[in-house]
C-alpha positions, 0 to 999 in steps of 0.5 A: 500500500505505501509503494502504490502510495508513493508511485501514486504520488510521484505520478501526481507530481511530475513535471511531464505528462503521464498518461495511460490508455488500454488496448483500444486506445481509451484513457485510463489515467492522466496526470496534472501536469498532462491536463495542463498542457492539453488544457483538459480535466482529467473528467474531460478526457477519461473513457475517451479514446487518446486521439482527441488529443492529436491532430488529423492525421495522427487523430485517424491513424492511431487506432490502426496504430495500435491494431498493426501493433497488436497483430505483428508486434512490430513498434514504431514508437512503444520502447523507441520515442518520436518527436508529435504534436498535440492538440489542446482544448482549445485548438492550439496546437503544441509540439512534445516528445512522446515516449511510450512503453506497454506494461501488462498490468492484472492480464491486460496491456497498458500502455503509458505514455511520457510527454515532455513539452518542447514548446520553449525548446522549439521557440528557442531554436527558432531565434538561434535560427534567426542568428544564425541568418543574420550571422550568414548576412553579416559574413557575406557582407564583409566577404563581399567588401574583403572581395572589392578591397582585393580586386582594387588593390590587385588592380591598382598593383597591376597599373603600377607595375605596367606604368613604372620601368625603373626598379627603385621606383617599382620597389617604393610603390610596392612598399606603399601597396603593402601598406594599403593592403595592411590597412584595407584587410586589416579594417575589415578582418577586425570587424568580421572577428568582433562581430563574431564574438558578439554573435558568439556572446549572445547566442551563449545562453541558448547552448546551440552546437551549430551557432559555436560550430560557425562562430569559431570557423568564422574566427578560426578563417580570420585567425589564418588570414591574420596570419597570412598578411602578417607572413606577407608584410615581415617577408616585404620587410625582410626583403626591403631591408627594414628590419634592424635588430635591437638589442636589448637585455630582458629576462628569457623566461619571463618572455617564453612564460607569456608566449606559453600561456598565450599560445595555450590559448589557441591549442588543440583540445587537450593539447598542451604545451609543456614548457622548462628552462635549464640553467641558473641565468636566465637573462638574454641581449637579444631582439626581444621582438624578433625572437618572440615572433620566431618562438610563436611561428614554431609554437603555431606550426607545432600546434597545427601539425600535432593532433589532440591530446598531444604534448608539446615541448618547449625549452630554453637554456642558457650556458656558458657559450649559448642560447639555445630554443627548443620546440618539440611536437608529435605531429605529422613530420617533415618528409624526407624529400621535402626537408631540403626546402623547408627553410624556402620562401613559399615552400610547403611539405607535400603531406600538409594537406589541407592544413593552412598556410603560406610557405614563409614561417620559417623562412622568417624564423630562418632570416630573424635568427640570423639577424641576431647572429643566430642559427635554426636547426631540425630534426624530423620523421614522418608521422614522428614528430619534429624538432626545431632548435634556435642557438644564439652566441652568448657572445 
């Protein structure tokens, strides 16, 4: 008496619907919370047949239903769930997920069924979807201007290169078309990357997979294009030959601390990046600048190359004769063949695929080490990982 007491109550009080019908499809029982959503009293519905609380045509086909059911014994809801619609009292129709499961009870089959309303569920996707629309407008929009802004200054590089004959002249054109390409990439990718965080920021409360899946595709392509025209401006540098070392004292692990904690953030799930010094000193007279800039490339390229749940091994170490960087993945390797060119402008390993990039990481990292007198050494296997390693004279 206390169990049927309890389970009684325990009926009473569920939040989802509960109802039972026989093996004809009349109502046996209905629960609170099932005569809230329908709008019904449990007088109403008792005794009748379950379908006045469906919509055509679920109302005309759910006694063959339940008759198909009974002759070949194969379920199409009973143990498995679907998503249906119900009908109110008062005509209004509402969306719930019904799951129903048959239970023999003094000889007989009982069926009873769970409803569980997705009312707020559904209205809730209907504003993500709306989100979402106005996301896809958004990055049209801007790939549209990008689109224009490339066209121009292709167009406008094509007329200087056709108008002017001398080579120095050639060359001060080409520093101010960077320029304008720094400015007129740089405007738009900050608005496309904001726009995103804040679309990012307000579809948070609803949890949508679908939204965090776009919205990160939308930062990650504005991080590889960001890296791209950073890639195209220090080679133009480089090759104009305005970079100029400064040589400056600062504190080496202070320096690879920040670095690490900033790449962590753009790793790989459950990729982590391990980082030790070794030595007692740990002062550097270096281009801080320049060798930050070459530490983040190996990181990024360690980080893209490398799968999740890999580690990745940065050291630095400061002896009597040297300053030594190491960056240590587990990642795809470079191909023998290939390892000949890595240090090329423009030069990418044949197995990188689809992976991102523009050629021109390590050949930075090559040109900015040896503007600091320094060297860039590897070792790599394929599928085995690789290892880069910066050495500057103390002296």
């Amino acid at each position: 008496m206390e169990n049927a007491a309890l389970l009684q109550a325990i009926i009473q009080n569920a939040i989802d619907g509960i109802i039972t019908i026989d093996d004809r499809g009349k109502i046996e029982s209905i629960n609170p919370a099932a005569c809230k959503l329908f709008l019904y009293t449990p007088e109403e519905v008792i005794g009748n047949n379950v379908s006045m609380l469906m919509p055509p045509p679920d109302r005309d086909q759910h006694d063959e239903y339940i008759g198909r059911y009974q002759r070949t014994g194969e379920p199409h809801i009973i143990g498995i769930g679907r998503e249906v619609t119900g009908l109110r009292k008062d005509g209004t129709r509402f969306p719930f997920r019904l799951a129903v499961s048959e239970v023999q009870f003094s000889g007989r089959k009982i069926y009873t069924g769970f409803i569980h309303d997705l009312s707020l569920q559904k209205e809730a996707e209907e504003q993500l979807k709306e989100y979402a629309i106005h996301l896809e407008e958004l990055v049209e929009e801007r790939t549209l201007s990008l689109r224009y802004s490339l066209e121009e200054l292709q167009q406008a590089k094509e007329e200087v290169s056709l108008s002017l004959e001398k080579e120095k002249e050639l060359g001060q054109l080409k520093s101010r078309f960077v320029s304008m390409a720094s400015h007129e990439f740089r405007t738009p990718l900050s608005a496309v990357q904001l726009s995103a965080s804040l679309i990012d920021k307000y579809a948070a409360p609803f949890d949508n997979p679908n939204i965090i899946k776009h919205v990160a595709r939308i930062k990650n392509a504005v991080g590889n294009l960001t890296a791209i025209l950073n890639d195209f401006l220090s080679l133009e540098k480089l090759e104009a030959g305005k970079v100029e070392p400064s040589f400056n004292s600062f504190d080496l692990v202070k320096l690879s601390e920040e670095i690490t904690e900033e790449m962590q953030m753009i790793a790989k799930q459950n990729q982590n990046i391990i980082y030790q010094h070794t030595g007692i000193n740990s002062t550097v007279m270096l281009d801080q600048n320049l060798l930050k800039n070459c530490v983040i490339n190996l990181v990024a390229n360690a980080i893209k190359y490398s799968g999740e749940n890999t580690f990745i091994e940065f050291n630095t170490e400061i002896n009597e004769q040297n300053c030594i960087i190491t960056i240590k993945d587990n990642g795809i390797g470079i191909p023998e063949s290939d390892q000949k060119h890595l240090f090329e402008a423009f030069f990418r390993a044949h197995n990188t695929g689809n992976i991102p990039g523009t050629g021109l990481g390590l050949n930075i990292v090559a040109r900015y080490a040896k503007l600091m007198k320094g060297t860039v050494d590897f070792k790599s296997d394929v599928n085995q990982g690789t290892l880069f390693t910066i050495s500057f004279p103390i002296s």
